[in-house]
PyMOL Python script that loads the backbone (N, CA, C, O; Angstrom):
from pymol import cmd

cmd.read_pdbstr("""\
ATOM      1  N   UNK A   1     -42.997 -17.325  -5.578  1.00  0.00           N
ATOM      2  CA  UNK A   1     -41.581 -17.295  -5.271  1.00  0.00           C
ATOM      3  C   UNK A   1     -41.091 -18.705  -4.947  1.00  0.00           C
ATOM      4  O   UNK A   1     -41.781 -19.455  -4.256  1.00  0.00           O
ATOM      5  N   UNK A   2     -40.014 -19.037  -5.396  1.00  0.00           N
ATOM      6  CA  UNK A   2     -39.533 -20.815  -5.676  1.00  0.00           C
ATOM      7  C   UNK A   2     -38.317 -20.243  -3.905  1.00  0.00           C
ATOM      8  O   UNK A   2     -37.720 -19.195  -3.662  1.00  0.00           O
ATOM      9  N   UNK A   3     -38.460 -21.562  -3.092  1.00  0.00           N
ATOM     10  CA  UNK A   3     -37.838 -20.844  -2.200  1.00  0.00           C
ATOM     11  C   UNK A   3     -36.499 -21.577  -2.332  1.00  0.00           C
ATOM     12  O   UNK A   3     -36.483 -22.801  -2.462  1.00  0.00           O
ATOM     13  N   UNK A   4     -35.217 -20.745  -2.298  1.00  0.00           N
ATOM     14  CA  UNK A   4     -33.892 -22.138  -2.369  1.00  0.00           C
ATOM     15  C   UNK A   4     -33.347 -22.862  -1.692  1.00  0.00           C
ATOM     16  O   UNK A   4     -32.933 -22.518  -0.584  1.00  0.00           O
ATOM     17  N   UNK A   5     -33.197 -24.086  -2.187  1.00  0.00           N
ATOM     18  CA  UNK A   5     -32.296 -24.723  -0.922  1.00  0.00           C
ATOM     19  C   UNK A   5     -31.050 -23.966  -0.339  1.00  0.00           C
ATOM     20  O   UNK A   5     -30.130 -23.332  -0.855  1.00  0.00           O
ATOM     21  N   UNK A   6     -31.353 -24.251   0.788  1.00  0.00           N
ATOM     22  CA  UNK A   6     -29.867 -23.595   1.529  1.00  0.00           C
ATOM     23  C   UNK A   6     -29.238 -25.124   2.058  1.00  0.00           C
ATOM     24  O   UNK A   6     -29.692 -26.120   2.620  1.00  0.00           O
ATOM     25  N   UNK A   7     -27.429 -24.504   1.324  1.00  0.00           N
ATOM     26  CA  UNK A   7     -26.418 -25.821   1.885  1.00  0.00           C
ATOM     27  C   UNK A   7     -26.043 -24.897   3.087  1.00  0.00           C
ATOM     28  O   UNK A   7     -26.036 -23.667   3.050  1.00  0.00           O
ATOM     29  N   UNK A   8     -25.621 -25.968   4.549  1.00  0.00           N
ATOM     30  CA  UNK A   8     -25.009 -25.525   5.852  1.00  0.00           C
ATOM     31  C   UNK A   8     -23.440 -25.586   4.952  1.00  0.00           C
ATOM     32  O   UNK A   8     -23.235 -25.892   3.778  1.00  0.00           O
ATOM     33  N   UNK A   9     -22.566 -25.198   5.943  1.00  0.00           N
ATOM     34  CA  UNK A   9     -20.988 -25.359   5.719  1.00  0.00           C
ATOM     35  C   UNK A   9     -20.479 -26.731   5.713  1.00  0.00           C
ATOM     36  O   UNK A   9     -19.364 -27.089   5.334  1.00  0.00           O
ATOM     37  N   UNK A  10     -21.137 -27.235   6.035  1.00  0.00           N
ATOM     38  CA  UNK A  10     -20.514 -28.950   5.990  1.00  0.00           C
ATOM     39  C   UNK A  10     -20.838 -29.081   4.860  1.00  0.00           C
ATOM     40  O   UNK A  10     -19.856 -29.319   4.158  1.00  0.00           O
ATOM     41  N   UNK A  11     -21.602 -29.048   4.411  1.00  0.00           N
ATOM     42  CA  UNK A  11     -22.754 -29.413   3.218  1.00  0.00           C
ATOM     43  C   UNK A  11     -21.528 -28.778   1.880  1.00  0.00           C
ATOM     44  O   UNK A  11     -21.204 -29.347   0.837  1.00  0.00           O
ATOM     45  N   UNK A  12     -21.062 -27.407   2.428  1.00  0.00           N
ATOM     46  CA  UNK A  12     -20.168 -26.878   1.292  1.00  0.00           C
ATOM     47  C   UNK A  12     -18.687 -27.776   1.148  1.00  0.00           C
ATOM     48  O   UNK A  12     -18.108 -28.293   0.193  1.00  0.00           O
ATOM     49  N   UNK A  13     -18.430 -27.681   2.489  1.00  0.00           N
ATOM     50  CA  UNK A  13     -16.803 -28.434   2.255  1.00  0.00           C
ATOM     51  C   UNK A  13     -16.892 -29.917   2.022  1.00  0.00           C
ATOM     52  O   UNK A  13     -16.012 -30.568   1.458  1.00  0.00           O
ATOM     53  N   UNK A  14     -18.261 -30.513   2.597  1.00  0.00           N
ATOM     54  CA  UNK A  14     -18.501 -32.169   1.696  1.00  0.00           C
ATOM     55  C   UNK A  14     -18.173 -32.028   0.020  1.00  0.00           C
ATOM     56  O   UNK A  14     -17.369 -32.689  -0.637  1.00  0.00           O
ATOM     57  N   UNK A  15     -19.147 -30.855  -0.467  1.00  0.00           N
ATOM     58  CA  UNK A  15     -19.397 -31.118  -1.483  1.00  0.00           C
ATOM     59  C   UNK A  15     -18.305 -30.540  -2.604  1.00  0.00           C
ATOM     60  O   UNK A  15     -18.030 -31.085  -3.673  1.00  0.00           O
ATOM     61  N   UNK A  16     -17.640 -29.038  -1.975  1.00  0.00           N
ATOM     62  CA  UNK A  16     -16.912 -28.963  -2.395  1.00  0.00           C
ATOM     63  C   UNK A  16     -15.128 -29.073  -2.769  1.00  0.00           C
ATOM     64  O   UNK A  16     -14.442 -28.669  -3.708  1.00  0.00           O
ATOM     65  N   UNK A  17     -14.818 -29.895  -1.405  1.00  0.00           N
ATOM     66  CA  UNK A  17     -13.628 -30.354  -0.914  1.00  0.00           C
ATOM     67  C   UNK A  17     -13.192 -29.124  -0.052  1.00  0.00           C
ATOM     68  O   UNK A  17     -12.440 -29.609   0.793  1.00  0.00           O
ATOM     69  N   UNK A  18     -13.265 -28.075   0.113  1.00  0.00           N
ATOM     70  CA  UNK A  18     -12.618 -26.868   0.908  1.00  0.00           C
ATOM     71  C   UNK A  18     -13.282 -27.058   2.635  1.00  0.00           C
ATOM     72  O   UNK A  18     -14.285 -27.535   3.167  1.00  0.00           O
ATOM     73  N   UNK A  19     -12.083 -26.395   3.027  1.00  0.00           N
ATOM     74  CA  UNK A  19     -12.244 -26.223   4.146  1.00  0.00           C
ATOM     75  C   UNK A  19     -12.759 -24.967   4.865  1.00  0.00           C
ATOM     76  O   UNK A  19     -12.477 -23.919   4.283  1.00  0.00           O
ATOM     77  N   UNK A  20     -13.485 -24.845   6.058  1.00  0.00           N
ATOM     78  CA  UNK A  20     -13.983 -24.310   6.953  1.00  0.00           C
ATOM     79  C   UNK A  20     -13.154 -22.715   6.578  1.00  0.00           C
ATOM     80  O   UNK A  20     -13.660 -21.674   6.158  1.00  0.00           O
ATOM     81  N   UNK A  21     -11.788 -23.012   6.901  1.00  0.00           N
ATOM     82  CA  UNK A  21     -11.112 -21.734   6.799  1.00  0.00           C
ATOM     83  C   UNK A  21     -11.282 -21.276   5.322  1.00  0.00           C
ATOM     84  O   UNK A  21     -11.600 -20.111   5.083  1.00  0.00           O
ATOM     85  N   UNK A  22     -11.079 -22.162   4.350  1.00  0.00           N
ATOM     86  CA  UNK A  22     -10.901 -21.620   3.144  1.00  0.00           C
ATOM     87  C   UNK A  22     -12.252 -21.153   2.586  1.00  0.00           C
ATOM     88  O   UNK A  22     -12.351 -20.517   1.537  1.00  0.00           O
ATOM     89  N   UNK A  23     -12.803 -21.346   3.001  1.00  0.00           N
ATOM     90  CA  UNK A  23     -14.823 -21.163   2.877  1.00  0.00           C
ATOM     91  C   UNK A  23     -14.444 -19.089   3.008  1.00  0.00           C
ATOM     92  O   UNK A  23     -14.288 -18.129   2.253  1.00  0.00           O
ATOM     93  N   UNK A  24     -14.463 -19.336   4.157  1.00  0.00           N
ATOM     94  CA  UNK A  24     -14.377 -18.008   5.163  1.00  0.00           C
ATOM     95  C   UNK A  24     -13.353 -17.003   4.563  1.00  0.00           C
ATOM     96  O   UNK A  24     -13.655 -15.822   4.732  1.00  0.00           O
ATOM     97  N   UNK A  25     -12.093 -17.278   3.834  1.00  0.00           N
ATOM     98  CA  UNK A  25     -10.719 -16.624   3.200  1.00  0.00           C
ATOM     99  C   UNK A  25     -11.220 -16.189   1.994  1.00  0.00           C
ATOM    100  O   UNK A  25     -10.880 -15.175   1.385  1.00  0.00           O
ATOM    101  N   UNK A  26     -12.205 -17.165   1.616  1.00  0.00           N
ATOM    102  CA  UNK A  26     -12.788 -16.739  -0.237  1.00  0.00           C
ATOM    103  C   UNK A  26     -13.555 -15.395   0.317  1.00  0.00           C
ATOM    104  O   UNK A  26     -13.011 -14.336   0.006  1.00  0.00           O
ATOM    105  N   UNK A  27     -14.590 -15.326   0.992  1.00  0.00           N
ATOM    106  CA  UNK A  27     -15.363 -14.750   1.614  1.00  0.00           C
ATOM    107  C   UNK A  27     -14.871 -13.645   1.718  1.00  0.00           C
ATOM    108  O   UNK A  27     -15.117 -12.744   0.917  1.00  0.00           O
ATOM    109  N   UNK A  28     -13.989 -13.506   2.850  1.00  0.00           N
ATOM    110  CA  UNK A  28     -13.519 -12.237   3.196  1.00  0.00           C
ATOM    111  C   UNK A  28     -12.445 -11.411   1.885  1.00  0.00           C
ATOM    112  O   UNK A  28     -12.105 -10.231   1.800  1.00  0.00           O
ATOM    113  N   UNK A  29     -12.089 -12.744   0.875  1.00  0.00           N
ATOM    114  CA  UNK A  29     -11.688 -11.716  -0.753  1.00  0.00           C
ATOM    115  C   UNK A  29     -12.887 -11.830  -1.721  1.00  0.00           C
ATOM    116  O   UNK A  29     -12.723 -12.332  -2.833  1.00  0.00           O
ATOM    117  N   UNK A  30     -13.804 -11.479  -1.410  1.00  0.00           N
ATOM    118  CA  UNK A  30     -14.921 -12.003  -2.239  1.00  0.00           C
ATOM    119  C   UNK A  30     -14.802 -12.302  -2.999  1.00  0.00           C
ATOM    120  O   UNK A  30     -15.129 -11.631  -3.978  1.00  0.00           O
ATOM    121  N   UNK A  31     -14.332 -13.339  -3.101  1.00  0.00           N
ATOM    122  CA  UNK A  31     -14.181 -14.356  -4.245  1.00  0.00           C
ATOM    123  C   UNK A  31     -15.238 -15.847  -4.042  1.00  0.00           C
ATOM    124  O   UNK A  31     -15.185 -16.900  -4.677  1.00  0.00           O
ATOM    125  N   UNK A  32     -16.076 -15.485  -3.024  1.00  0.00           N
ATOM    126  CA  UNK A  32     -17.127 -16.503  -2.351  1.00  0.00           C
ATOM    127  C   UNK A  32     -18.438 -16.194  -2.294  1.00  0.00           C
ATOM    128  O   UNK A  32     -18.632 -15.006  -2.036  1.00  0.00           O
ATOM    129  N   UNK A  33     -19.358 -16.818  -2.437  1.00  0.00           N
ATOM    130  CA  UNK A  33     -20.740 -15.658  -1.903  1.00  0.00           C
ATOM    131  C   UNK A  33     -21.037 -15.886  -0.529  1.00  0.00           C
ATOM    132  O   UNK A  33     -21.270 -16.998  -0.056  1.00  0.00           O
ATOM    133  N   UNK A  34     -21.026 -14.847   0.085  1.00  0.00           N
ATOM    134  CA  UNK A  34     -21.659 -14.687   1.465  1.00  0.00           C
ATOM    135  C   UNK A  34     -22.920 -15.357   1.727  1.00  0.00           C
ATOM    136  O   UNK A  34     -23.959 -15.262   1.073  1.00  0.00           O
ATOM    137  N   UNK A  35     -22.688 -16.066   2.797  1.00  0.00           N
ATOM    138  CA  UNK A  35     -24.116 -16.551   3.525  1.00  0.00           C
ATOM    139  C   UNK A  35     -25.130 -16.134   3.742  1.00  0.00           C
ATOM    140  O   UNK A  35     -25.127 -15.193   2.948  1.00  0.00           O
ATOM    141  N   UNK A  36     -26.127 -16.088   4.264  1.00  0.00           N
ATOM    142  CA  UNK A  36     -27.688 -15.696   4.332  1.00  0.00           C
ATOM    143  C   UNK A  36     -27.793 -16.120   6.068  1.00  0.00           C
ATOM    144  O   UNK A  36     -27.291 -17.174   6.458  1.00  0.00           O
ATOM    145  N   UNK A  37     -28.684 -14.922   7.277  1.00  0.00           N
ATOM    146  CA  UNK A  37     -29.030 -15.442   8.292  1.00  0.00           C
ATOM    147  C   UNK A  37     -30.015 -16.262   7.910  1.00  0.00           C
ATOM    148  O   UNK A  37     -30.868 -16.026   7.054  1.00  0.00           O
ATOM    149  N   UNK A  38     -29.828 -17.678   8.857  1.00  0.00           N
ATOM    150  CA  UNK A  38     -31.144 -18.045   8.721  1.00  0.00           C
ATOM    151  C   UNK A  38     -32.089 -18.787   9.932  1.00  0.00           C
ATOM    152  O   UNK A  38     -33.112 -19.470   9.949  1.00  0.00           O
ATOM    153  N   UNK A  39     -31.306 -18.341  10.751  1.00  0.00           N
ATOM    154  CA  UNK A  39     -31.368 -18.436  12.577  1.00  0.00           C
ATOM    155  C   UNK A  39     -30.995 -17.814  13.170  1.00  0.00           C
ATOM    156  O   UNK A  39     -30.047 -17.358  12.531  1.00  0.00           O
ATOM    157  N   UNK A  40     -31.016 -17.310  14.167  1.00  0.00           N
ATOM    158  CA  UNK A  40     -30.471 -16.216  15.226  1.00  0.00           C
ATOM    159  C   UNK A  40     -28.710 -16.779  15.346  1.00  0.00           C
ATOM    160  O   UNK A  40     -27.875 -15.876  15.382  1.00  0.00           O
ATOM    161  N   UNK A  41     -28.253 -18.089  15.398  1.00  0.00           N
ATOM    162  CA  UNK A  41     -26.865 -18.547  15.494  1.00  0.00           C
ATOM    163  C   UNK A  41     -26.771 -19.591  13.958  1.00  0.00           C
ATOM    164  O   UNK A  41     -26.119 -20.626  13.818  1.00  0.00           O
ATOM    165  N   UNK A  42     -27.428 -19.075  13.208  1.00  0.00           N
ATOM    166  CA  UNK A  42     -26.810 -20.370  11.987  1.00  0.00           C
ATOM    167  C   UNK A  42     -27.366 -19.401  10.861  1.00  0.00           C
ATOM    168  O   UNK A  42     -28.332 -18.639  10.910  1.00  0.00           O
ATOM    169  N   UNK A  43     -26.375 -19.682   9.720  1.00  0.00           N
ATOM    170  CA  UNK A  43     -26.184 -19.306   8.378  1.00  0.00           C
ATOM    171  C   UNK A  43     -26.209 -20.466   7.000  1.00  0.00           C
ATOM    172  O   UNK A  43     -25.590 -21.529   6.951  1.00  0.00           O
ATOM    173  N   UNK A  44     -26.774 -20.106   6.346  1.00  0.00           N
ATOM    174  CA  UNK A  44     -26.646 -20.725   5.377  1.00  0.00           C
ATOM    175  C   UNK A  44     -26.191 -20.067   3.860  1.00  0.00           C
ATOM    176  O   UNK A  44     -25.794 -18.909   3.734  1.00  0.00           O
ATOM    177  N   UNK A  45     -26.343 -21.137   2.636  1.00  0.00           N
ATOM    178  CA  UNK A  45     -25.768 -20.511   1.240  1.00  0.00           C
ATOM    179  C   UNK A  45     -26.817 -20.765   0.236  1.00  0.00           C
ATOM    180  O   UNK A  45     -26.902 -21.963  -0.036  1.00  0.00           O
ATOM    181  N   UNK A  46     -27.461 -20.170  -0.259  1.00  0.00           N
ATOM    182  CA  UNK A  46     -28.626 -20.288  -1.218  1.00  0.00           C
ATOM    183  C   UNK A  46     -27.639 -21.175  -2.317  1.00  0.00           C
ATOM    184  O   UNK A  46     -26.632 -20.770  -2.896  1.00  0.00           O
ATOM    185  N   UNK A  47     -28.218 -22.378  -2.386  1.00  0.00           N
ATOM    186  CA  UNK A  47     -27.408 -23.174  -3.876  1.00  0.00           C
ATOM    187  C   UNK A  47     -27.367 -23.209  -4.947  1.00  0.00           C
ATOM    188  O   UNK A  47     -26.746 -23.979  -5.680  1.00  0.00           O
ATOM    189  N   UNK A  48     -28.342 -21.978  -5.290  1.00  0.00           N
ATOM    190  CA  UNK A  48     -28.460 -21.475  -6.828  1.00  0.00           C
ATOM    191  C   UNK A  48     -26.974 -20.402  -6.779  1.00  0.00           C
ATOM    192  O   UNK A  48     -26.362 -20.220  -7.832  1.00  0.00           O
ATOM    193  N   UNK A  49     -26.646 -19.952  -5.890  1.00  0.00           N
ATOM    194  CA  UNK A  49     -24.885 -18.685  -5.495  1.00  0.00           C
ATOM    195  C   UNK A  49     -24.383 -19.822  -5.665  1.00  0.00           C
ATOM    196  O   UNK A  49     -24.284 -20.230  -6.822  1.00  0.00           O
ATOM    197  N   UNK A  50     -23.991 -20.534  -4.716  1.00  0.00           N
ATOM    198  CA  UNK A  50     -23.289 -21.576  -5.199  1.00  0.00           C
ATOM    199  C   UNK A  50     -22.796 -22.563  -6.257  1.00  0.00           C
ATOM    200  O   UNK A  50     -21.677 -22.976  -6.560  1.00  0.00           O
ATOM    201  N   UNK A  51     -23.979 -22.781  -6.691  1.00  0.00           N
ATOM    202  CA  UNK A  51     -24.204 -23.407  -8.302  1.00  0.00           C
ATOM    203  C   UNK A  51     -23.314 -22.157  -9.306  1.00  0.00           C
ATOM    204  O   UNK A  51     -22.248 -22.466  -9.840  1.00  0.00           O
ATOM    205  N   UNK A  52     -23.878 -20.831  -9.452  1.00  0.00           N
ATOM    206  CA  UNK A  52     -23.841 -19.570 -10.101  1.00  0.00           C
ATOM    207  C   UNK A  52     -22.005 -19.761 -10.229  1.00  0.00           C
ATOM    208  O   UNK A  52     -21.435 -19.990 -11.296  1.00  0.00           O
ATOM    209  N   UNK A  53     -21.385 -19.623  -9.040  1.00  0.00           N
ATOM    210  CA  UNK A  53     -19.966 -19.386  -8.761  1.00  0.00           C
ATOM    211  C   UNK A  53     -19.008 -20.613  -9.042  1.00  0.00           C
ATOM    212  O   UNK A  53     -17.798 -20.402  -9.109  1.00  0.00           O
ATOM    213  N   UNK A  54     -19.431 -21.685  -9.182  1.00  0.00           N
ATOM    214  CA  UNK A  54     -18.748 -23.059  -9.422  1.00  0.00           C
ATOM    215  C   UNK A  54     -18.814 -22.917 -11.272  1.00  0.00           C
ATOM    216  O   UNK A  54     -17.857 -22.736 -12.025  1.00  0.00           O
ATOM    217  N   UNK A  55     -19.894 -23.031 -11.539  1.00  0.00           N
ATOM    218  CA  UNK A  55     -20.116 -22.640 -13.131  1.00  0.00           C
ATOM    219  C   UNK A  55     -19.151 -21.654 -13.235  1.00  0.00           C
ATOM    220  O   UNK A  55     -18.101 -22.083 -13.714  1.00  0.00           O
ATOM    221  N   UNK A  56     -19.145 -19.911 -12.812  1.00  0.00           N
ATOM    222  CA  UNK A  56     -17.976 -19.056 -13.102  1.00  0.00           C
ATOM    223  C   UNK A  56     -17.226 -19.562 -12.594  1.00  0.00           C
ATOM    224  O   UNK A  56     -17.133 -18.717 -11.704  1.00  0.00           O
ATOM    225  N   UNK A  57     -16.116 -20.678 -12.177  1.00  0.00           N
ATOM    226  CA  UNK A  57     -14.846 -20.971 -11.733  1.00  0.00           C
ATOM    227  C   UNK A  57     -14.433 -22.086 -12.964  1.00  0.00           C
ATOM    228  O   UNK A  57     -13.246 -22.387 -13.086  1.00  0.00           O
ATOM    229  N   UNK A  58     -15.447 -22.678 -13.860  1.00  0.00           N
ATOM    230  CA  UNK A  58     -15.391 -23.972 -14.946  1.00  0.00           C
ATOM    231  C   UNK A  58     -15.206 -23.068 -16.074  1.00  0.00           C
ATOM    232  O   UNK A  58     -14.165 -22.974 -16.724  1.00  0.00           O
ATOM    233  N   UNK A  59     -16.225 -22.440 -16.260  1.00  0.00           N
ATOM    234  CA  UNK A  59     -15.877 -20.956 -17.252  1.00  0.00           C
ATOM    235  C   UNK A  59     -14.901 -20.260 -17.430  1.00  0.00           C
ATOM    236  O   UNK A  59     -14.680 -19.891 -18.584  1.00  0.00           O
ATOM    237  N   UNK A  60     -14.011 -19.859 -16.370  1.00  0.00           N
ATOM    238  CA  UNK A  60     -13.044 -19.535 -16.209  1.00  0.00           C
ATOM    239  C   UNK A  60     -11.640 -20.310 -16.054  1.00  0.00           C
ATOM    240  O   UNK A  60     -10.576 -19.724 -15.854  1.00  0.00           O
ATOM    241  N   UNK A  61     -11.797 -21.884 -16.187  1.00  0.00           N
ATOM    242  CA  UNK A  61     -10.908 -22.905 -16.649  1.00  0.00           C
ATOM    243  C   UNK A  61     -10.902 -22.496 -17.985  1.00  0.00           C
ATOM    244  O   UNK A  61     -10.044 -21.891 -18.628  1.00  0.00           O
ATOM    245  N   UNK A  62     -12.197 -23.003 -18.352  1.00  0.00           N
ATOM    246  CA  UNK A  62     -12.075 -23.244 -19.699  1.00  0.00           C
ATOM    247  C   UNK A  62     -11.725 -22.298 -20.679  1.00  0.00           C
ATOM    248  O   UNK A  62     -11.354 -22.774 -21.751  1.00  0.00           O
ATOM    249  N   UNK A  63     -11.762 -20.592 -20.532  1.00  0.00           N
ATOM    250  CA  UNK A  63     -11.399 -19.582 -21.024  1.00  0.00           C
ATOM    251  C   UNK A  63      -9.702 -19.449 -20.933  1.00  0.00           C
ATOM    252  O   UNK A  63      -9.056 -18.773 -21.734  1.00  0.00           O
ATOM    253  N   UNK A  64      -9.067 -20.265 -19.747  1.00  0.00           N
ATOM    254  CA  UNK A  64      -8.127 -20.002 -20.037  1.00  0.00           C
ATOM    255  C   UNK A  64      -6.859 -21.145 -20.827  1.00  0.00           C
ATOM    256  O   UNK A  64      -5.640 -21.103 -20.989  1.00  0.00           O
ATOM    257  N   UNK A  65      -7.881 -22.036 -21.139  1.00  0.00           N
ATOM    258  CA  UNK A  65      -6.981 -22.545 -22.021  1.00  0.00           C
ATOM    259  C   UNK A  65      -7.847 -22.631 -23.501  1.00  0.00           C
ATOM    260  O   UNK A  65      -8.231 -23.719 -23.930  1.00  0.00           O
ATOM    261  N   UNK A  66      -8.034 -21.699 -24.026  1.00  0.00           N
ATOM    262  CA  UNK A  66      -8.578 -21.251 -25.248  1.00  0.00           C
ATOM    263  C   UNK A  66      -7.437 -20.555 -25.738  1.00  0.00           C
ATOM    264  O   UNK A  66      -7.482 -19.988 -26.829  1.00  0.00           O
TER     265      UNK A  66
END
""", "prot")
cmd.dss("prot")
cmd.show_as("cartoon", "prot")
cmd.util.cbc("prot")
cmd.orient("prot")
């Protein structure tokens, strides 16, 4: 079993420009992938979901100007 990196939330809104709230707003319209426990007080995002959902958001540019 390949184990994945997990990005923290900083790690997401560094990388992906969004914010804290907007992280959490995708989330709650699942339009985000939900975090993973990975401490009794901290969460993380497996970066292969992440990777997965950025690809479907480029895919979905690009479909719509076809």
């Amino acid at each position: 079993m390949v184990i994945p990196v997990i990005l923290r939330r900083s790690q997401l809104e560094k990388n992906l420009g969004l914010t804290r709230s907007t992280i959490y707003k995708m989330m709650q319209d699942n339009a985000f992938p939900r975090p993973i426990k990975i401490g009794r007080r901290a969460v993380g995002w497996p970066e292969n979901e992440v990777h997965d959902w950025l690809e479907k958001r480029v895919a979905e540019r690009e479909q719509s100007h076809d």
